[in-house]
Every structure is written in structure tokens, then in C-alpha cells.
C-alpha positions as CSV (number, residue, x, y, z in Angstrom):
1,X,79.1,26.6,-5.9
2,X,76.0,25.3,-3.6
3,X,73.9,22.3,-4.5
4,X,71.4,20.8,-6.0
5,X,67.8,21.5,-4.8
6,X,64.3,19.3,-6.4
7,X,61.2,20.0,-5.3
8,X,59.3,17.2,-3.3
9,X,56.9,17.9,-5.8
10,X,59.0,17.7,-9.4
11,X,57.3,15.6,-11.7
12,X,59.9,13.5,-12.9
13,X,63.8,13.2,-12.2
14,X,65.4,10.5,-14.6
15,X,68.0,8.8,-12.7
16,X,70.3,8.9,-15.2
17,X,70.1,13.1,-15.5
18,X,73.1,15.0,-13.8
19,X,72.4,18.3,-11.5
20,X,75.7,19.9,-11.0
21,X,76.2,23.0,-8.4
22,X,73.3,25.0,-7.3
23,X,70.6,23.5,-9.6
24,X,67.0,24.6,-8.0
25,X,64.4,22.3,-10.3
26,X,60.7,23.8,-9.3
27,X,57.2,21.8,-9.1
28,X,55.9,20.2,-11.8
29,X,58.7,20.1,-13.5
30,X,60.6,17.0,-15.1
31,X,64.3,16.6,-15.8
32,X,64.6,13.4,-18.9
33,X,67.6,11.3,-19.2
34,X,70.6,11.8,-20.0
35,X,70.0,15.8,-19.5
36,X,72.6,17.5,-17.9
37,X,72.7,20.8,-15.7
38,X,75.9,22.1,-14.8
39,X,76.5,24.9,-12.7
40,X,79.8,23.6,-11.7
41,X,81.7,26.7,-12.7
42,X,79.6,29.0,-10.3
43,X,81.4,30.6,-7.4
44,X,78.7,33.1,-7.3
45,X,76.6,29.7,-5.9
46,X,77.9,30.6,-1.9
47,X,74.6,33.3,-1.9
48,X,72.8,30.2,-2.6
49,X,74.0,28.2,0.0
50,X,72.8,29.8,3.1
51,X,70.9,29.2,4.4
52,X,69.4,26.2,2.2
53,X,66.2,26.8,0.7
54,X,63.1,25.2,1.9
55,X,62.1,22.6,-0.8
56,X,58.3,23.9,0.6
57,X,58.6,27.6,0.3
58,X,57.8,26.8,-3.8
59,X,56.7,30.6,-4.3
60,X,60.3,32.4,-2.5
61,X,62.6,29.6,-4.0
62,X,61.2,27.4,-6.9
63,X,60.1,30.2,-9.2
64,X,63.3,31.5,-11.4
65,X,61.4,35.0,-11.4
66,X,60.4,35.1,-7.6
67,X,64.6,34.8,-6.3
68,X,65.2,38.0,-4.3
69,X,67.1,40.4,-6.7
70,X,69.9,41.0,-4.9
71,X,70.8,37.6,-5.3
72,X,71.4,37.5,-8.8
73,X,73.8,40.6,-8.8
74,X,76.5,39.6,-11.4
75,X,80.0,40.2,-10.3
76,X,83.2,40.9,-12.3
77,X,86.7,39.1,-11.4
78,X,88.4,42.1,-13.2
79,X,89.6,40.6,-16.0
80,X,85.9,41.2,-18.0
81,X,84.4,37.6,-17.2
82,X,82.0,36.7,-15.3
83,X,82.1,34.2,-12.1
84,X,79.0,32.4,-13.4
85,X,75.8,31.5,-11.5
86,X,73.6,29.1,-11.0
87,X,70.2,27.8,-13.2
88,X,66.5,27.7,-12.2
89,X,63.6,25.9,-14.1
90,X,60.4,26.5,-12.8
91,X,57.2,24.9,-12.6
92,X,55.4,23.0,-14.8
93,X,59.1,23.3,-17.6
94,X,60.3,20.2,-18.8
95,X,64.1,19.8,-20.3
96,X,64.5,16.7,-22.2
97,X,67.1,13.9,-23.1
98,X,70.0,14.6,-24.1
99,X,69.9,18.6,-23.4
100,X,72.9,20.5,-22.0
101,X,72.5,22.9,-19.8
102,X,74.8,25.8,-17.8
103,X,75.8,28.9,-15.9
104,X,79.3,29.5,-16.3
105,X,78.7,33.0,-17.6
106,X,75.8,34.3,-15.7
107,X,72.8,32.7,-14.3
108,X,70.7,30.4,-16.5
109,X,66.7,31.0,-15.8
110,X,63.6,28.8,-17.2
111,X,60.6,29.9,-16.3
112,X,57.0,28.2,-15.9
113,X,56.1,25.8,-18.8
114,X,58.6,25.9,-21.1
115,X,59.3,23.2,-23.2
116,X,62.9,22.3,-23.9
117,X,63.2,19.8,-26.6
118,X,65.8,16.9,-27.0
119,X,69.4,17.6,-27.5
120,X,68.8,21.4,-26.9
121,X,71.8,23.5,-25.3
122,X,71.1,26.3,-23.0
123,X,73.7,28.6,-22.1
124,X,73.9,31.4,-19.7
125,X,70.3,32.8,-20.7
126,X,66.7,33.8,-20.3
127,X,63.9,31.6,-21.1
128,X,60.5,32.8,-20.1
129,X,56.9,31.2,-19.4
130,X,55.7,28.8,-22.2
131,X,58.5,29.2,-24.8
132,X,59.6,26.2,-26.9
133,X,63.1,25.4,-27.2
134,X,63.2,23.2,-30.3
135,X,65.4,19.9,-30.3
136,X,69.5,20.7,-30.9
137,X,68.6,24.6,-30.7
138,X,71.4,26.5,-29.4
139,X,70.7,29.4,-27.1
140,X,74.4,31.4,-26.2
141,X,74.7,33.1,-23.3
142,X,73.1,36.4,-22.5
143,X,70.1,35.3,-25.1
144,X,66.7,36.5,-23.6
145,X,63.6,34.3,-25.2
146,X,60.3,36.6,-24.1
147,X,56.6,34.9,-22.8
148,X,55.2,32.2,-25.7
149,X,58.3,32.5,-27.9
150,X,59.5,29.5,-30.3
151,X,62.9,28.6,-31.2
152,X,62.9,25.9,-33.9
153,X,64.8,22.7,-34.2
154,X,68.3,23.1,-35.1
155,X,68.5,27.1,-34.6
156,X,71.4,28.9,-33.2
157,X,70.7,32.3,-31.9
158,X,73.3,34.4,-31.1
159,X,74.8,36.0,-28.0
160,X,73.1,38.8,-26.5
161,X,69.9,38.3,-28.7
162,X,66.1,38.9,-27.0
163,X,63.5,37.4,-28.9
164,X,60.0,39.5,-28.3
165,X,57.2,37.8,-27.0
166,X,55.1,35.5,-29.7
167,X,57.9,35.6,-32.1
168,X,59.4,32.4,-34.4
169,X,63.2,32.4,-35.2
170,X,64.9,30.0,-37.0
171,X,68.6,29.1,-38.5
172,X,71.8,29.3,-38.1
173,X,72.0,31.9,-37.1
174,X,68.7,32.4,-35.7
175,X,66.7,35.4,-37.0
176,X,62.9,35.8,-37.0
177,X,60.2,34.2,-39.3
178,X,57.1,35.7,-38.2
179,X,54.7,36.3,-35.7
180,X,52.7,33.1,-33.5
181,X,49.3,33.4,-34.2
182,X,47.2,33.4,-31.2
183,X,46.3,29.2,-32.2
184,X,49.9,28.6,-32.1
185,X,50.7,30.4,-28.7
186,X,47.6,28.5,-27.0
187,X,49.5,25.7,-28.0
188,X,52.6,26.0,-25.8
189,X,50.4,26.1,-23.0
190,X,48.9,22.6,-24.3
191,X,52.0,21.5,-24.9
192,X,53.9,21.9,-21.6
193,X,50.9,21.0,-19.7
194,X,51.3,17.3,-21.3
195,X,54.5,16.7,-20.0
196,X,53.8,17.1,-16.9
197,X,51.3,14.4,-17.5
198,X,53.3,11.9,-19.6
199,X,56.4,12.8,-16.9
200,X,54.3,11.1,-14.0
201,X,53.9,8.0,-16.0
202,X,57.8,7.3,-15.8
203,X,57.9,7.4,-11.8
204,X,59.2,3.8,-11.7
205,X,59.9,3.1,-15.2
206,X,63.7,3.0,-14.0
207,X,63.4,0.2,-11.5
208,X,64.5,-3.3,-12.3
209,X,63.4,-4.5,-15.2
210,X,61.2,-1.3,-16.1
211,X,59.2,-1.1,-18.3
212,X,60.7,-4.3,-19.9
213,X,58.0,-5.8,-17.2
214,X,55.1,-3.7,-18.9
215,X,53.1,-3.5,-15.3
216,X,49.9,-2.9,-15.2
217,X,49.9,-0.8,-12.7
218,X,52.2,0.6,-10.0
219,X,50.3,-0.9,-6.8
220,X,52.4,-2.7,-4.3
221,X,53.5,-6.3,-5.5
222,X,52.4,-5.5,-9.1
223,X,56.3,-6.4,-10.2
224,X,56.1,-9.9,-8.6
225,X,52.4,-10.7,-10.0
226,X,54.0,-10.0,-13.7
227,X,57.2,-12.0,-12.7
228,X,54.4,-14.4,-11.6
229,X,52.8,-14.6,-15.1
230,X,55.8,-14.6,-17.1
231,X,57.2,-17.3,-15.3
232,X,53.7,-19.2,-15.6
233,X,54.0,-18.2,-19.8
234,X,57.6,-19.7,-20.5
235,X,56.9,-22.5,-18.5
236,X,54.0,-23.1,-20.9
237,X,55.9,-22.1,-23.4
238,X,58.5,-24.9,-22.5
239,X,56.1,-27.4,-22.0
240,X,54.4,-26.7,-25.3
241,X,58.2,-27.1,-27.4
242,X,58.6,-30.3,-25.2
243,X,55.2,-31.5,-26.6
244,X,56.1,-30.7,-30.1
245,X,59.8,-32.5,-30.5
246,X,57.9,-35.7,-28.9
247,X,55.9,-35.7,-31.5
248,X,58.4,-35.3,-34.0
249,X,60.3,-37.6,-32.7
250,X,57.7,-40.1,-32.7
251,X,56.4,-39.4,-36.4
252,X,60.1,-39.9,-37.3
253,X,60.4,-43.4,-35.4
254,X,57.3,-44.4,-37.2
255,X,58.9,-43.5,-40.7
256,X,61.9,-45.5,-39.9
257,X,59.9,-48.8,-38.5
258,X,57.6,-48.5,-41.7
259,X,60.5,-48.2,-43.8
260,X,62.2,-50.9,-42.0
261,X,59.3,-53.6,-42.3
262,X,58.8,-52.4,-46.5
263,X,63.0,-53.5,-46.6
264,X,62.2,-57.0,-44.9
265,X,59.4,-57.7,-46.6
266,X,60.9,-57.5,-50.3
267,X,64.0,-59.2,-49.0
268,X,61.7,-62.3,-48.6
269,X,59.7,-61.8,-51.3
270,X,62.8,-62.0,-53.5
271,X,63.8,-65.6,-52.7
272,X,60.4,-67.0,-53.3
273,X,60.0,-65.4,-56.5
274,X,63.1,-66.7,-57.9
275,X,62.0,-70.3,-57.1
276,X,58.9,-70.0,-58.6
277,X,60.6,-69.3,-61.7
278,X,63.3,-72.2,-61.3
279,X,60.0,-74.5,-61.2
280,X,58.6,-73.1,-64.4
């Protein structure tokens, strides 16, 4: 069923993602946590496996639309199901938490810039340059999303179904809304494009303590200098609590003396007072 293969140059791989089988994740691209890609029912993946692709060679094995043809020839076990494949996102596409992806029908292609939201499923389909893939949409295998396409939130399109270039489908099950107007297909470009940016911010946002740390930066040492201040700011902190129950403490003794010396004082004034009324 091969293996996994990342680009040296993927934007972002959460460590807490899965990449089952032969999984090729192109430049650019960024894989969120939690997602999951399996390809782990693909015994069509032994054309994948050799020889290994080079993790360089970005324009013959990164690009889902680049793959020499012959190796995506879809073969029958004779009972009228397919052996499965494997799944390709290219460059600059982004698939987000919690989204399911797999091949266990056919081969599952993303091509460049497409945005797949959270909690999306992909299954044994097409997705091509700068579509959107709204969050918990449900594409079934053999569905074929054209160039600049967008599949709301929530939708579930049907087996077999190709949605032209430009178009907007919605519901369950999906069918089209309209047209994109030319505004609104600019914007998928937009769109992707900032993922790849916010996806280089989370580089290290995984290691110890994360982002719980908030660094400044990512320079070497940077973790130790925040340990650093932190350490500095509860020691402060402690010394500041320590200052405050001393004082209270004190103000409390002071009550207590003051109303000790007010008891002591009328219990001697009592005596003298009586005798000065025995005299009278």
C-alpha cells in the first residue's frame, strides 16, 4: 500500500495528524490536527512504491495532476470493486482539523490551493485548484469538484457528481445555488494563500509547553528566556502575597493588643469608681 511521502517544503504537518499508506502531501501545503489521511486499504499503492519518489522532484511527484497516467489505471478485483488508491494534495492546499480523508475506492486527488475546511470528509474523489471544501461537507467517492468551485458547510454531494467550474452547491443532498461571481472566485485564491501563511506560524507551536509559553519569537534559547521571566514573575508574585499576609497579620495583632489594653484599663477603672462612691 506504499508510504507516506511530505515535502521538505510542506508548510505545516501537525504532529498529531495521521498519513496512512501512500499519502504524497506537496509544497506549501499544511496538514492541521487531528486530520486524518488513510490510504490504508490501497493495494493499488505497490506502483507507488518503486522506486520512492524524490521529496525534490516537486513538479513529477508533488503535483496530483503531474503523476504519470499510467499510474493511476484503476483495476477491478472481479467482483465490481475497486482495489483503492492512494491520495495526493498539492501545493499551496491546506486540510484542516478534524477532516477525514481516503482512497479505498479509487484515488483521492487535491489539487493546488484548495481549502478544505474543518471536519470535512473526502472520499475517493476530485478536488481541483482553489475550490473550497466547506467545514463537515461530505464529498462520496467518484465526486469531481472543477477549478474555483465551493461546496458549503454541511453539504453532502452525492456519488459520481462533477460540479462545473465556479459553481456553489449546497445541502443534503448537494445541488447547485448559483454561479461565483468573479469577486468571489478571486477570493479562493486569497483564501488559500493565507494558510499557507498562518500554517508557518505553528512550526513549533507543538513543542513543550507551546504556545502556553507565548514566545516571542522562535530564535534559539527564546523558550528558556520566557521560562526565565516567568520564573522571575511568580517569584514576584510570591513575594508580593508574602508581603501582604504580613501585613495582615500585623494589622490583626494590633487589633487584638488595642483591644486587650481597652479590657485592662476598665477592669481598673471599675474598682476605683466603686470606692469613690462608698466614700460619698
Amino acid at each position: 500500500r506504499g508510504a507516506p511521502v511530505v515535502s521538505p517544503q510542506v508548510a505545516f504537518m501537525a504532529p498529531d495528524s495521521t498519513l496512512i499508506g501512500t499519502v504524497h502531501v506537496a509544497r506549501d501545503a499544511s496538514i492541521w490536527y487531528k486530520a486524518i489521511l488513510r490510504a490504508d486499504e490501497n493495494e493499488n499503492g505497490s506502483s507507488f512504491a518503486e522506486p520512492q519518489p524524490d521529496p525534490d522532484d516537486e513538479e513529477a511527484m508533488m503535483d496530483p495532476f503531474k503523476l504519470e497516467e499510467e499510474r493511476f489505471i484503476y483495476q477491478d478485483r472481479g467482483d465490481n470493486t475497486m482495489i483503492g488508491g492512494g491520495i495526493y494534495i498539492g501545493p499551496g492546499s491546506n486540510v484542516q482539523d478534524n477532516s477525514v480523508i481516503t482512497s479505498r475506492w479509487q484515488h483521492c486527488r487535491v489539487g493546488t490551493g484548495v481549502t478544505i475546511g474543518h471536519s470535512a470528509q473526502l472520499h475517493s474523489c476530485t478536488v481541483k485548484d482553489f475550490s473550497l471544501i466547506g467545514m463537515g461537507a461530505v464529498l462520496n467517492k467518484g465526486v469531481v469538484v472543477e477549478t474555483e468551485s465551493f461546496v458549503a458547510a454541511g453539504a453532502v454531494v452525492p456519488e459520481h457528481t462533477t460540479i462545473a467550474s465556479g459553481e456553489l452547491w449546497a445541502g443534503n443532498p448537494a445541488r447547485k445555488l448559483r454561479d461565483l461571481t468573479d469577486e468571489q472566485r478571486a477570493k479562493l485564491h486569497y483564501q488559500s494563500q493565507e494558510y499557507i501563511s498562518v500554517a508557518k506560524t505553528q512550526a513549533h507551536v507543538a513543542e513543550l509547553g507551546g504556545n502556553l509559553l507565548q514566545m516571542p519569537t522562535l530564535h534559539d534559547g527564546a523558550q528558556e528566556e520566557r521560562q526565565s521571566e516567568l520564573s522571575e514573575e511568580a517569584s514576584s508574585s510570591t513575594i508580593k502575597v508574602t508581603t501582604q499576609e504580613m501585613e495582615k497579620e500585623q494589622e490583626v495583632e494590633k487589633e487584638q493588643e488595642v483591644a486587650s489594653l481597652s479590657k485592662t484599663e476598665k477592669g481598673t477603672e471599675q474598682p476605683e469608681i466603686a470606692k469613690q462612691r462608698h466614700v460619698a
